[in-house]
C-alpha atoms as a printed R data frame, in Angstrom:
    type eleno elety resid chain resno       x       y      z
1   ATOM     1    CA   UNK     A     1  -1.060 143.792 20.436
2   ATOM     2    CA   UNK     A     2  -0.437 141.148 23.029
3   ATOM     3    CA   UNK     A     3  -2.104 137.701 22.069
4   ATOM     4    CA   UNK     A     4  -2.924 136.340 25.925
5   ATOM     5    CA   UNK     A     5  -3.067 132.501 26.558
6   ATOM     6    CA   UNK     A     6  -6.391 133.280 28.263
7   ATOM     7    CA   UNK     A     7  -9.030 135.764 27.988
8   ATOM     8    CA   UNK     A     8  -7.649 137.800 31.048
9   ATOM     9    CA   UNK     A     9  -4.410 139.185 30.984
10  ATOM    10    CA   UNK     A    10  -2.365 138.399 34.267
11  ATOM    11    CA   UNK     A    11  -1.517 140.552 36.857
12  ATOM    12    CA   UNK     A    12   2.184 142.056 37.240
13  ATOM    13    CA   UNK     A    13   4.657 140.733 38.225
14  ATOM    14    CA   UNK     A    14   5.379 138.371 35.664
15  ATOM    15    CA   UNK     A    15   8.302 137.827 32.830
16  ATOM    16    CA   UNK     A    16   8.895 139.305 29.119
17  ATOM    17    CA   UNK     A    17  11.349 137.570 27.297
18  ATOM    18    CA   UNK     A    18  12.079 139.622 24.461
19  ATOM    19    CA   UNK     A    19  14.048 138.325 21.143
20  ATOM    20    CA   UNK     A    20  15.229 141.180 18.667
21  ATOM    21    CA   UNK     A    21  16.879 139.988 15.637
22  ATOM    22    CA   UNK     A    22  17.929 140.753 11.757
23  ATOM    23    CA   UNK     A    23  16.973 138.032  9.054
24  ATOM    24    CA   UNK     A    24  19.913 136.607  6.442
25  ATOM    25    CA   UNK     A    25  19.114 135.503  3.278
26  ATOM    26    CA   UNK     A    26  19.014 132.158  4.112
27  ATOM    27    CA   UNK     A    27  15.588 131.262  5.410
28  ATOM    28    CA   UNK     A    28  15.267 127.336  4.224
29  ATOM    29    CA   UNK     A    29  13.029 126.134  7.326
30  ATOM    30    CA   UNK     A    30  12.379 128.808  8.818
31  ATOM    31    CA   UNK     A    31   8.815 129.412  8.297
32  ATOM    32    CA   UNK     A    32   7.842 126.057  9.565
33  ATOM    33    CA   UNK     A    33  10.017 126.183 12.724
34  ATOM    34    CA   UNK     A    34   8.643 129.474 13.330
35  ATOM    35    CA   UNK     A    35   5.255 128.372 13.103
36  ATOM    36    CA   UNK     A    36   5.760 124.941 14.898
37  ATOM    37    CA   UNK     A    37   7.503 126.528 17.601
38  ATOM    38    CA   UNK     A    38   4.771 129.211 17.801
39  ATOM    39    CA   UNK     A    39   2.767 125.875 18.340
40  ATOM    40    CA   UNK     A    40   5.034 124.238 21.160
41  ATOM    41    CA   UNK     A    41   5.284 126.930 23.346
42  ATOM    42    CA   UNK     A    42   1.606 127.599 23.971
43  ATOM    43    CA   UNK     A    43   1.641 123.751 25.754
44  ATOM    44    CA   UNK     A    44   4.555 124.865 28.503
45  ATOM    45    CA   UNK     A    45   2.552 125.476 31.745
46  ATOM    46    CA   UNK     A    46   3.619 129.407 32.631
47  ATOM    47    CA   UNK     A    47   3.135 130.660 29.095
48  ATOM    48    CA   UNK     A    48   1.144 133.400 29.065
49  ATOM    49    CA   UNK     A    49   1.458 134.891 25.426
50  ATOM    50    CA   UNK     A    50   3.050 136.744 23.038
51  ATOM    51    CA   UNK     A    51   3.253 139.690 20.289
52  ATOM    52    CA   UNK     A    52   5.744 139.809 17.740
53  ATOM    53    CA   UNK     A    53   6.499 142.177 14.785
54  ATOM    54    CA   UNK     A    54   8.472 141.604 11.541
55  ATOM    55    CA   UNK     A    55   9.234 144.679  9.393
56  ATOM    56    CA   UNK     A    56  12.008 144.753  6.068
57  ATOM    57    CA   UNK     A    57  14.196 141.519  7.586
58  ATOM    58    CA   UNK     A    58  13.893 143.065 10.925
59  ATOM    59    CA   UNK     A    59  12.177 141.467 13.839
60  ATOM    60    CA   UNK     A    60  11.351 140.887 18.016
61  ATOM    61    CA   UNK     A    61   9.432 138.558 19.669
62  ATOM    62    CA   UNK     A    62   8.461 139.367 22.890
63  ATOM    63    CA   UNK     A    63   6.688 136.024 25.105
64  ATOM    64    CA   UNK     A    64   5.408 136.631 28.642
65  ATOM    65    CA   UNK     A    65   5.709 134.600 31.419
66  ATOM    66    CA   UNK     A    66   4.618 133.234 34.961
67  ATOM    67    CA   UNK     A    67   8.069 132.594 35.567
68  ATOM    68    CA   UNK     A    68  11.520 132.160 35.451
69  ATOM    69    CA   UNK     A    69  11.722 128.427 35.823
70  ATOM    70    CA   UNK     A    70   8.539 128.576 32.798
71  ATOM    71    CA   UNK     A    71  11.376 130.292 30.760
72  ATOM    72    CA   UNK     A    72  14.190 127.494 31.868
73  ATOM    73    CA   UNK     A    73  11.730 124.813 30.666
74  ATOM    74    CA   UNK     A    74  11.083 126.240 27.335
75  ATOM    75    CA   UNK     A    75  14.313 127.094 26.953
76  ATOM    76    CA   UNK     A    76  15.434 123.095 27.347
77  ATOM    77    CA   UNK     A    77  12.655 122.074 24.520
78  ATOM    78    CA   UNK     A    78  14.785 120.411 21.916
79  ATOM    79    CA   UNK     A    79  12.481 121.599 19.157
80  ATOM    80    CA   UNK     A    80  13.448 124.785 20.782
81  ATOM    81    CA   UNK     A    81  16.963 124.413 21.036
82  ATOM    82    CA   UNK     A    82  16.794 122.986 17.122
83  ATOM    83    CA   UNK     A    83  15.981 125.809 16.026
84  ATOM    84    CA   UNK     A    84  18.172 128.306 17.815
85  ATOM    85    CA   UNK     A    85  20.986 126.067 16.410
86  ATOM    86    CA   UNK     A    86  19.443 126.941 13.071
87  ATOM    87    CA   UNK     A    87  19.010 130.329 13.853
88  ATOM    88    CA   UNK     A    88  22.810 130.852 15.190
89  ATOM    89    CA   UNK     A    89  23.945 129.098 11.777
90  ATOM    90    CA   UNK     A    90  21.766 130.149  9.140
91  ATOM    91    CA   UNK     A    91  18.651 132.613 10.016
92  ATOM    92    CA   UNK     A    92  19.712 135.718 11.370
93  ATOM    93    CA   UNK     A    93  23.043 137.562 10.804
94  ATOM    94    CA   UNK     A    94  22.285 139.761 14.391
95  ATOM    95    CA   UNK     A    95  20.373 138.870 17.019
96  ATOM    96    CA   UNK     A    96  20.076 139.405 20.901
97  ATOM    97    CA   UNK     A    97  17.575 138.255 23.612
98  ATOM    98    CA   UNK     A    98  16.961 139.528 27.575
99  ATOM    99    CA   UNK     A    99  14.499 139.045 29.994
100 ATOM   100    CA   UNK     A   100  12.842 141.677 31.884
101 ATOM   101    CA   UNK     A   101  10.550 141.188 34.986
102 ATOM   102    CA   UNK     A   102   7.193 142.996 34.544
103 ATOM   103    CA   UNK     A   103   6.691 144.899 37.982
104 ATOM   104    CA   UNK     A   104   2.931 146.754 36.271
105 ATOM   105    CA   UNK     A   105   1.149 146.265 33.472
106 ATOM   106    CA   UNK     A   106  -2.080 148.390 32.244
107 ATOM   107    CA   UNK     A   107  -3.596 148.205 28.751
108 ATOM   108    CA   UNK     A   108  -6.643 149.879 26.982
109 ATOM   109    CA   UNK     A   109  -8.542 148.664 23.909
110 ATOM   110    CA   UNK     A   110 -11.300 150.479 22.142
């Protein structure tokens, strides 16, 4: 489920940028990073939200966007950066990442 900045969910188009990735054994730091950087990223104007899924040292994170210069922004955060660095070095043994543009977008909740 997709946890929206705001109460309304935006209207297409917008961006997805999607992480997949495999976990090492080595996971000093990582909780708090995650969680910190979970933190940051709601404060860059253009964020829209999130949904992520972790399953058996497998994971994705998928964030949504208003933009592609949102993206560029977060992407220069040096907490951000930090903890790619990390990431490359020590937290996951695979990972890769893409951006997609959203052209529609419909949901349904009970």
């Amino acid at each position: 489920m997709i946890n929206w900045h705001t109460s309304t969910p935006p209207t297409a188009p917008f961006y997805a940028s999607i992480f997949n990735y495999y976990l090492s054994e080595d996971l000093e730091g990582y909780e708090a990073y995650d969680t910190e950087t979970l933190e940051l990223v709601k404060q860059i104007p253009g964020f829209l939200g999130y949904e992520s899924m972790k399953h058996e040292g497998r994971g994705m994170f998928i964030s949504y966007w208003q933009s592609k210069e949102a993206i560029a922004v977060w992407a220069q955060n040096p907490i951000h950066q930090k903890a790619k660095q990390l990431g490359q070095g020590k937290w996951y043994r695979y990972y890769h990442s893409m951006i997609a543009e959203v052209d529609r977008f419909h949901s349904h909740a009970l």
